[in-house]
N, C-alpha and C positions, 0 to 999 in steps of 0.2 A: 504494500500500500504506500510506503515512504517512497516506493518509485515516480508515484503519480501524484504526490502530494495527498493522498487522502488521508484524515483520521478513523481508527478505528470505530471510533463513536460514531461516526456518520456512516456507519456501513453496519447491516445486518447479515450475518449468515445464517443461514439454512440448510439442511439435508433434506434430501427426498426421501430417505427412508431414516426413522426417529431412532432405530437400534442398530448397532451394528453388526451386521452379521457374521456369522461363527466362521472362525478361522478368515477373516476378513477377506470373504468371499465377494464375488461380485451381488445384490441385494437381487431375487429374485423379481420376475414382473407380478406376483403376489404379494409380494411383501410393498412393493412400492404404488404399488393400487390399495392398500391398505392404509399406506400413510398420507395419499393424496390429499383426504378430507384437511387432514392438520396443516398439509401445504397451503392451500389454498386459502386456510383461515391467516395464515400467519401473512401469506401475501396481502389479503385484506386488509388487515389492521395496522401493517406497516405501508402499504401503498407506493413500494419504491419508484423511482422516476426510470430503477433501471433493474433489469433483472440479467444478474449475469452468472452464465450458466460453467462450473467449472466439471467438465470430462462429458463422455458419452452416455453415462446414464441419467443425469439431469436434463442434459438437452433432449435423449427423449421422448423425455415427458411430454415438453413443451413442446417442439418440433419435429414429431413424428417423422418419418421417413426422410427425414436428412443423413448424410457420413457429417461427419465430425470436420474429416480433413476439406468437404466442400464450404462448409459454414464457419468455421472459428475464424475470429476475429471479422465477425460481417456483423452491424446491426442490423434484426427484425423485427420489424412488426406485427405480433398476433394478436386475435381473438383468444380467447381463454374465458370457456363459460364459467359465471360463478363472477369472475373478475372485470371483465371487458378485456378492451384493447391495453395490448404492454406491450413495451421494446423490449427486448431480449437480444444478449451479444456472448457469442460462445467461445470460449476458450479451454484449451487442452487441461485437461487437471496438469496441477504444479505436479504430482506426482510421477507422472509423465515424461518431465524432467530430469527426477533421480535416474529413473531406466535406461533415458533414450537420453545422453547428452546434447544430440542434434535438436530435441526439442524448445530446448532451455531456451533459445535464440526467438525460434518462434512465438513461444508466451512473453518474452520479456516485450516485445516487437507490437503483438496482440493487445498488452496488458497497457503497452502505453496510450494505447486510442479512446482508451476508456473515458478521458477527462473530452476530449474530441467528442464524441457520443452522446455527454452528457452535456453539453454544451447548447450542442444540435437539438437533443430532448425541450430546452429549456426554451430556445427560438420556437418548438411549435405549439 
């Protein structure tokens, strides 16, 4: 966050699934259809300006039949019943990173257009 100038306090994080699963497995599509209800409540109440999606199983949620590698680092805008319309801006998990050195580049790269996005947000 100190890369983009954000503080902590101005930002909320989120899981799509509320427990982590055993042997820190990838969260089944049960288990994360189970914890949707609480997503969506939490998206509510906090109403961010931006919702940003860190690795493949949180995007999607949001952005069904997307790859990863076509959408990270693109803002979109969807529908999401319950909510309305949100921007949405996807990024590789940081953890991504520790695995694939190559990736580091590309999140740091990603991570910086955030403040760019929320700029754009605030113009419309």
């Amino acid at each position: 966050l100190a890369i983009i100038n954000l503080k902590r306090e101005n930002v909320y994080i989120a899981n799509v699934v509320k427990c982590r699963p055993p042997q820190n497995r990838d969260p089944l599509p049960e288990e994360v259809s189970v914890c949707w209800p609480w997503l969506l409540e939490q998206i509510k109440i906090i109403q961010p300006k931006l919702i940003v999606t860190l690795g493949r199983h949180s995007m999607e949620r949001f952005l069904p039949n997307q790859k990863i590698s076509a959408v990270h680092g693109k803002a979109m805008r969807r529908e999401i019943d319950g909510i309305g319309k949100q921007v949405f801006y996807t990024l590789y998990h940081p953890a991504a990173a520790l695995y694939n050195g190559s990736m580091r580049e590309i999140l740091i790269k990603d991570f910086k257009r955030i403040p760019k996005v929320l700029k754009a947000i605030e113009k419309i």
